[in-house]
Structure formats: C-alpha cells, structure tokens
C-alpha positions as CSV (number, residue, x, y, z in Angstrom):
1,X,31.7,-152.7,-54.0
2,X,31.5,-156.5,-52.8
3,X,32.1,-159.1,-55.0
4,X,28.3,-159.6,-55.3
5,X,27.4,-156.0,-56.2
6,X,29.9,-156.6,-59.2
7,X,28.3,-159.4,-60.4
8,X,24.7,-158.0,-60.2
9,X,26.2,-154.3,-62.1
10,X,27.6,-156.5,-64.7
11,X,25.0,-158.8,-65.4
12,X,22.7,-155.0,-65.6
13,X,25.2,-153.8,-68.0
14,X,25.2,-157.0,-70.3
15,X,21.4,-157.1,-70.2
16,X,21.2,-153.5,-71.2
17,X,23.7,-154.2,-74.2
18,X,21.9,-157.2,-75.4
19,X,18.6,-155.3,-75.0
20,X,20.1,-152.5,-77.3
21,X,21.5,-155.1,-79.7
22,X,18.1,-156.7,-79.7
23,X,16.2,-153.8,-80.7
24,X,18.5,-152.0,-83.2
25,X,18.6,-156.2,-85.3
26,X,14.9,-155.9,-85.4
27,X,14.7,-152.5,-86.5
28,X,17.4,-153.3,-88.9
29,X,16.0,-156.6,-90.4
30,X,12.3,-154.5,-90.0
31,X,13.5,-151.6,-92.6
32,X,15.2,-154.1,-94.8
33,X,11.5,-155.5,-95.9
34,X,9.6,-152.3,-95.7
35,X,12.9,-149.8,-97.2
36,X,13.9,-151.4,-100.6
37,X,17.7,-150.4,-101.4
38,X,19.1,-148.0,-103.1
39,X,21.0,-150.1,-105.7
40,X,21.7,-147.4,-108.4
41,X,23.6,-145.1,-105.1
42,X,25.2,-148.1,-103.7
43,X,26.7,-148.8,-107.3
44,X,27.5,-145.2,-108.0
45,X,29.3,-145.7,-104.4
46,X,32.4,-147.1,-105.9
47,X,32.7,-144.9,-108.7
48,X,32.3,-141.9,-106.1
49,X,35.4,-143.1,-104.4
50,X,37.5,-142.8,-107.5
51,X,37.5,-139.1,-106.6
52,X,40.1,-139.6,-103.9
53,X,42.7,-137.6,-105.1
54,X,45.9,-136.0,-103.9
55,X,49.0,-137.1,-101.8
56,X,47.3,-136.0,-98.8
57,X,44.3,-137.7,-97.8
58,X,42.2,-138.2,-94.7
59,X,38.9,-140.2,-93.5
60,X,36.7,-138.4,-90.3
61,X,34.4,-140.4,-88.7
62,X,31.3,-139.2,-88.0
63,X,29.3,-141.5,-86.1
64,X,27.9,-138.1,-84.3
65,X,26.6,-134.5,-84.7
66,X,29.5,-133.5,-82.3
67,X,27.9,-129.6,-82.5
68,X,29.6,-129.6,-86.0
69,X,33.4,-130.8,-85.7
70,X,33.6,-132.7,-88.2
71,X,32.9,-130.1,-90.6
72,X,35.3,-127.9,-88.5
73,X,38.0,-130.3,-88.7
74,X,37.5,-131.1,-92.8
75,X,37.8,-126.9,-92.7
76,X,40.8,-126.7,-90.5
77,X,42.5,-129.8,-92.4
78,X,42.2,-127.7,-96.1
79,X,43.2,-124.5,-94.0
80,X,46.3,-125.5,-92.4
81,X,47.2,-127.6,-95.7
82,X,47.1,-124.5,-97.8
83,X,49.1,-122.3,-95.3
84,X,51.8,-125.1,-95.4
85,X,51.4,-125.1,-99.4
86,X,49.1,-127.7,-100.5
87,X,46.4,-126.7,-103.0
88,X,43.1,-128.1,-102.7
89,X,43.9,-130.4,-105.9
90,X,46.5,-132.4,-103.8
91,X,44.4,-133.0,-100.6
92,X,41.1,-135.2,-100.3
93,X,39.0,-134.9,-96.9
94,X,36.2,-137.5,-96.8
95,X,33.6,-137.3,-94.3
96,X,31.3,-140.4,-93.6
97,X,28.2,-139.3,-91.6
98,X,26.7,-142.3,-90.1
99,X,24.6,-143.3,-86.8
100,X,23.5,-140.5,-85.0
101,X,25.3,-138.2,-87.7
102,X,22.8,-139.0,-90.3
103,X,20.8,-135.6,-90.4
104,X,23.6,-133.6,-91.3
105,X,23.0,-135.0,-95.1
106,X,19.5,-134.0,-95.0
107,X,18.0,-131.2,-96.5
108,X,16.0,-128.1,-94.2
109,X,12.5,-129.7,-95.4
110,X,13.3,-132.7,-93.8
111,X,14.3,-131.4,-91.0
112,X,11.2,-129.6,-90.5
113,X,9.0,-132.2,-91.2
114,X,10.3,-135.2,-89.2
115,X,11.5,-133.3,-86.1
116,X,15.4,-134.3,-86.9
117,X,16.4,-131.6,-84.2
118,X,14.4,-133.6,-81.6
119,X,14.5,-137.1,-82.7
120,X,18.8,-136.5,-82.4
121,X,19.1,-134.3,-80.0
122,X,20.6,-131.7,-82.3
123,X,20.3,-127.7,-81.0
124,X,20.2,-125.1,-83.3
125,X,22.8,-123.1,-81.7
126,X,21.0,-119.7,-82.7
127,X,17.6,-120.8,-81.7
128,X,19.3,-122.3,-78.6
129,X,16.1,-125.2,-79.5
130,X,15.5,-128.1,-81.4
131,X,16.7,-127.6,-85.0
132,X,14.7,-127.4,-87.4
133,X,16.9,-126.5,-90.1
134,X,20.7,-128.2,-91.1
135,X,22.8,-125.7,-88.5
136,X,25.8,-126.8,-90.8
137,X,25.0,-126.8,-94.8
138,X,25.2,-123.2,-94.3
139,X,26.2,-122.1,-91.1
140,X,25.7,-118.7,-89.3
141,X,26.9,-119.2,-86.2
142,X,29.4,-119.7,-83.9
143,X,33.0,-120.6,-85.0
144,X,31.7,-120.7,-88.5
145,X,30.8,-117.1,-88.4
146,X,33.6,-116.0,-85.8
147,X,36.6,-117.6,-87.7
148,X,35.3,-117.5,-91.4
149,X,35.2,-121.2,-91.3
150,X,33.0,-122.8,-93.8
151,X,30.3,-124.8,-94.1
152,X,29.3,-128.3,-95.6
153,X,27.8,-126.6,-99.3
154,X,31.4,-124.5,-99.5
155,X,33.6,-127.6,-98.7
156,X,31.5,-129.8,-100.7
157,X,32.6,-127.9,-103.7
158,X,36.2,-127.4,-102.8
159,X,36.6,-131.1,-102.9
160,X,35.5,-132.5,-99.5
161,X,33.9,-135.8,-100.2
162,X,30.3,-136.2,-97.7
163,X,29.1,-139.5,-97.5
164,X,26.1,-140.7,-95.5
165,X,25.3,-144.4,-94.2
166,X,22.7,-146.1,-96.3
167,X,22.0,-148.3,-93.3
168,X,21.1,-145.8,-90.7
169,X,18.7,-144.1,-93.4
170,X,16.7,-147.0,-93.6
171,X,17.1,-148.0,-90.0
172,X,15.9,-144.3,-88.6
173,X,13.5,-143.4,-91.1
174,X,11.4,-146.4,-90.1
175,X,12.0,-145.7,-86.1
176,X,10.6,-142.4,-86.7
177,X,7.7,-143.0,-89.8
178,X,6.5,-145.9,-86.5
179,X,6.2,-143.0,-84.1
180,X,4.5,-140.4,-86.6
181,X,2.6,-143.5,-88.0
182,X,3.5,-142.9,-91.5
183,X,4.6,-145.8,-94.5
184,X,8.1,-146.5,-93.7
185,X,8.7,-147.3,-97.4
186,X,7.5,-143.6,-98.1
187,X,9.6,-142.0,-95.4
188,X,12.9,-143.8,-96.4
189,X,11.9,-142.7,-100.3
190,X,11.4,-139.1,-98.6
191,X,14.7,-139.3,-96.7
192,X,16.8,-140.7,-99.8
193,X,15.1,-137.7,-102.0
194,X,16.3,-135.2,-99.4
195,X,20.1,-136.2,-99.4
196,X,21.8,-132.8,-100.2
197,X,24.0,-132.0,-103.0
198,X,27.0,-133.3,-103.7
199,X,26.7,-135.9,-101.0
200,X,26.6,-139.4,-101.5
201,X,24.6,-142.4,-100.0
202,X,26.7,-145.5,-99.2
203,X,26.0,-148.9,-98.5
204,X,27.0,-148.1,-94.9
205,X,29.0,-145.9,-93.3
206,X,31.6,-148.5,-91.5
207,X,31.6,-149.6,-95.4
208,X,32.8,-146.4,-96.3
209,X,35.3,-146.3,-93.7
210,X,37.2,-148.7,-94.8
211,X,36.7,-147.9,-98.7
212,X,38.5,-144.8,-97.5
213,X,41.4,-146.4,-95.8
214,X,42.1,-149.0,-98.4
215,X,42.5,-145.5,-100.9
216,X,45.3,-144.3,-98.9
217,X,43.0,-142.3,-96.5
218,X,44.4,-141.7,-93.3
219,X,41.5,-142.2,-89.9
220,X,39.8,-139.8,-87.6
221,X,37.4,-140.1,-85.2
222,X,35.1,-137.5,-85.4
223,X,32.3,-138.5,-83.2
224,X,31.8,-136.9,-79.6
C-alpha cells in the first residue's frame, strides 16, 4: 500500500467512526426526551452494591452476548472457588450486562415480542435460529447441560450480582420501538418492566464498572 492508499483507508476509517459516533449521540440525546429515567433504580443502584461481600471478589464485563460466557465464567469462578474452599458467603461475582449484552436481563416475553434474537444477533443454540426466548436464564443446552453448569436464575440466587446498563435500555428500546413504529416512551416502560429477577438496572453499565472496582472487585472482560 502507497502512501496515498493509506491516507484515503484512514480518512474511510475515521469517517466511519465519526458516522457511528454521530448516530449512537443522537439516538442517545433522542431516548433521553422520549425515555424518562428510572430514578427510583438508579438510587436503589447504590444500595445494590452494598451487597459486595466476601474477600474474593470479581467484576465481568459484558459488553456482549459472547454465546453465554459470561455466565459460564461467573459459574466456573464459584466452582473452582469452592473446590479450593471458599463458600459462596466469601466470594462476590458481579456481572454488568451492557451494549450489545442488554437482552440477557430481559424476560422470554420480551424477547418474543421485539425480536431480541434478531435485533442482536443472538442464536438460540437449540433452535439453531433467532432466539426468541433468554437461551441463558435457564439454560438447556450446550455446556450448561453437558457440564451441569448453571444458569443466570441459579447463580442469581447463589449470590452472583446481574446488573444491566440503564443507558443501553433506553438507547435500544427506542432504535427498535422507530423500526416497529411503536411509542418509545412505551417500549422503554415495557423493557424496564421486563428486567428479570434479581437483576438490577444501573445508571450505566461503564457506571457499574467502576462502582465494582472501587468495592474491591477485581476486572474481566467478558465481551467477544
């Protein structure tokens, strides 16, 4: 490549970032105005975190699906803890779902209803299709069902702490109510109705991240 054939890739690249930056601000400042926040969960946020317990404590992630891993790894982290004699009482996994990882906190209805499976480009690895369903609340597939590992309901009440990002709620729920033509107000209310049990919304997920570190969590990237 000559030096002009740099130039020109580099300039494509920049545009294409700036585009991307572009669109995801307007979206952003777009879903602020038509997706009022969530103040009660945001201030329930830092009371969740007060349930960070133990000596041995770890933050993953999860900026993507990744086909389930970071539910894997919050498994495989109580697992090899207890083998090496750590009760669940002395270990604290926390799990921050965010971007593209954002359906994972959502309940089945909501996943049938807005097309979650397709809009992210999450299989259901038993279907081998779009998902239509949460493959990983309680899964039956896989290395879940080869190697007894469990799913996000199971470690939820063992003490793994789910979080999902606020911010991506609000910023997909109004990408996808403008495609299905529907009030974005009324699809982030939907979407905030359908968080799952046990898991908490957070004013964002990169919030959360460092929430987690400054308890004494130690970081992993769980995203593909």
């Amino acid at each position: 490549m000559d030096n002009s054939d740099f130039i020109s890739s580099r300039r494509q690249f920049v545009g294409t970032l700036t585009a991307g930056a572009a669109t995801m601000l307007t979206a952003m400042a777009s879903s602020a105005i038509a997706a009022p926040a969530n103040p009660a969960a945001e201030a329930d946020a830092e009371e969740w975190l007060k349930k960070i317990k133990g000596k041995h404590r770890i933050i993953y992630d999860a900026p993507e699906p990744h086909d389930g891993f970071p539910v894997i790894w919050s498994w495989v982290y109580y697992k090899t803890n207890n083998d090496t004699g750590s009760p669940d009482n002395d270990l604290t996994a926390m799990v921050v779902l965010r971007h593209n990882a954002i359906p994972l906190a959502l309940e089945d209805r909501l996943w049938e209803k807005y097309k979650l499976g397709e809009a992210f480009k999450i299989t259901d690895p038993v279907a081998n299709s779009p998902a239509v369903r949460n493959p990983y609340w309680i899964p039956d597939h896989g290395p879940f069902k080869m190697f007894g590992v469990e799913g996000m309901k199971r470690l939820s009440e063992r003490g793994v702490m789910f979080c999902v990002c606020e911010m991506a709620l609000s910023v997909y729920s109004l990408g996808i109510a403008q495609k299905m033509k529907l009030d974005p107000a009324e699809v982030m209310k939907d979407w905030v109705a359908g968080v799952l049990p046990g898991i908490q919304i957070v004013p964002s997920g990169v919030w959360a991240v460092g929430r987690a570190q400054e308890n004494g969590c130690a970081y992993c990237y769980a995203g593909g």
